[in-house]
Phi, psi and omega in degrees: 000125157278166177236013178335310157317273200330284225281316153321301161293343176289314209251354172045280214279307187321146198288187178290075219249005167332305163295014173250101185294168184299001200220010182282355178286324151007272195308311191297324172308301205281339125357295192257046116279312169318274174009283185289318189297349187260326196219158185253357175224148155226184192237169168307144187289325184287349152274359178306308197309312164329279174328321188290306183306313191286321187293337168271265157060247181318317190286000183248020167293096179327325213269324192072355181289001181283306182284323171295353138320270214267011187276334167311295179293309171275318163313292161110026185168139211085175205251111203327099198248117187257354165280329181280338189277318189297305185321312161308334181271306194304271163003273183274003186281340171295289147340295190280038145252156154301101194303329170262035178216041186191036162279355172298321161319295232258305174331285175325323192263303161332300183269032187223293218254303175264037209318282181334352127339301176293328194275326167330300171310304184283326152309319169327307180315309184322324201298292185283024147294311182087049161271003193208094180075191164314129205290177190205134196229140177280138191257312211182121193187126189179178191315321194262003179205187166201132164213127155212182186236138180267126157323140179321123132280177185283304195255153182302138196268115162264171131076040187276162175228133171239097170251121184222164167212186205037013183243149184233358170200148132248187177218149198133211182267000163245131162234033191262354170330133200279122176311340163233030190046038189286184170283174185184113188258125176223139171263129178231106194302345187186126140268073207000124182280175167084011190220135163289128186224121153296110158206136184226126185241158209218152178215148190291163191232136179292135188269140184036065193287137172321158151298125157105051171187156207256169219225313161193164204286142149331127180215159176201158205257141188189137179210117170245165178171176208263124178235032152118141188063025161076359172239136191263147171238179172190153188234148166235123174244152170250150132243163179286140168307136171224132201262181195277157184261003179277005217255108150347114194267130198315140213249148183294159195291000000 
C-alpha cells in the first residue's frame, strides 16, 4: 500500500523528488529547523534563491552596515548577530537548491548548522538497510506530513508503542490522532510479519498565517516494538515549526 494519492492532493504545490532518496529529506527537516529556531520570519521557496543573493551580499560588506540593515527584516527580531545571520545564509542559499542534485549541499549545510540531522540520515540509511529491525522506507516528510512504511518481517513487531505529537490525523496502522495535536501515546499488541504496515500522519498548516507567526506547531513521531529474538527498536521522526511564509523580502540598497 502507498499513500500517493493522499499526500498529493494534500501537497500540491511540492517540489519534485524523483531524485530524492528516502532519507535525503532529513537533511532538509534539519535545516529548515535551524531556521525556525533563528527567525520569527520565511519566505516562499521561490524566494530563497533571491534572499540567498542579498544574504551574500551583506556577508562581503566590510562595514556590516548592510547586514545589521536587513538582520531585522530577516530575523524579525532581536539584536544584530552575525553568526546567526551567516548560519541563514548558509541555510537558505541551500534551501533554494535542488535537494536531489545538491545532497552533498545538503550533508555539508546539516552538519554545519544541525549535526543531528546528519546523524539522523545516516541511521535511516541504516534504517532502510534493515540495521535496525524491519528495513523501513521514508515517503515523505516535510512541512505538512510524514509517511513510510515498515517493509515486510520475518518475525511479527510485537508490544509496539506510538507517540507522537503535533499531528491532528493519519491514516495507516494508526488512527489515533488528536484533532488538535495534544501528545498522544497508542499501544498496538502485534503487527504481522510477512506484511508492509503503513503510515502517514498529517499536521494543520495555518492557511496564509501574518509575517511573525507560526503556520504550524512542531511535531513528532517515536515508534517503538519488540522485533523478535528479544531485540526492541525504536525510530524517531522531528519536524520543524514553520514559521509563516508571507514576510516581505528585504528590500535592496
Amino acid at each position: 500500500m502507498r499513500f500517493g494519492a493522499l499526500l498529493v492532493a494534500t501537497v500540491l504545490a511540492a517540489p519534485a523528488r524523483a531524485d530524492v532518496g528516502p532519507c535525503d529529506k532529513l537533511l532538509e527537516q534539519g535545516i529548515r529547523s535551524y531556521v525556525s529556531e533563528s527567525t520569527r520570519n520565511d519566505y516562499r521557496r521561490a524566494a530563497y534563491e533571491s534572499l540567498c543573493a542579498t544574504l551574500e551580499r551583506a556577508s562581503k560588506d566590510s562595514t556590516r552596515d548592510e547586514a545589521k540593515r536587513i538582520f531585522p527584516e530577516v530575523v524579525g527580531e532581536g539584536e544584530y548577530d552575525r553568526v546567526k545571520l551567516d548560519g541563514l545564509r548558509t541555510a537558505y542559499c541551500t534551501l533554494g537548491k535542488s535537494l536531489g542534485a545538491n545532497q552533498r549541499l545538503y550533508r555539508k549545510a546539516a552538519g554545519t548548522l544541525r549535526p543531528r540531522a546528519v546523524e539522523a540520515w545516516r541511521r535511516c540509511l541504516d534504517a532502510a538497510a534493515g540495521k535496525y529491525g524491519p528495513p523501513i522506507e521514508i515517503e515523505q516528510i516535510d512541512d505538512y506530513a510524514l509517511s513510510f512504511t515498515l517493509r515486510p518481517a520475518a518475525h511479527d513487531l510485537r508490544s509496539v508503542r506510538i507517540t507522537m505529537e503535533g499531528f491532528d490525523r493519519c491514516v495507516g496502522f494508526v488512527r489515533g490522532a488528536d484533532p488538535n495535536g495534544a501528545s498522544v501515546q497508542l499501544d498496538i499488541p502485534v503487527l504481522a510479519r510477512n506484511k508492509e504496515h503503513d503510515l502517514a500522519c498529517f499536521r494543520r498548516v495555518a492557511k496564509k498565517p501574518p509575517c511573525g507567526t507560526e503556520a504550524a506547531a512542531p511535531a513528532s513521531l517515536t515508534i517503538r516494538f519488540d522485533g523478535g529474538n528479544g531485540r526492541s527498536f525504536e525510530h524517531r521522526f522531528e519536524l520543524a515549526r514553520v514559521m509563516s511564509w508571507e514576510c516581505p523580502l528585504p528590500a535592496s540598497p
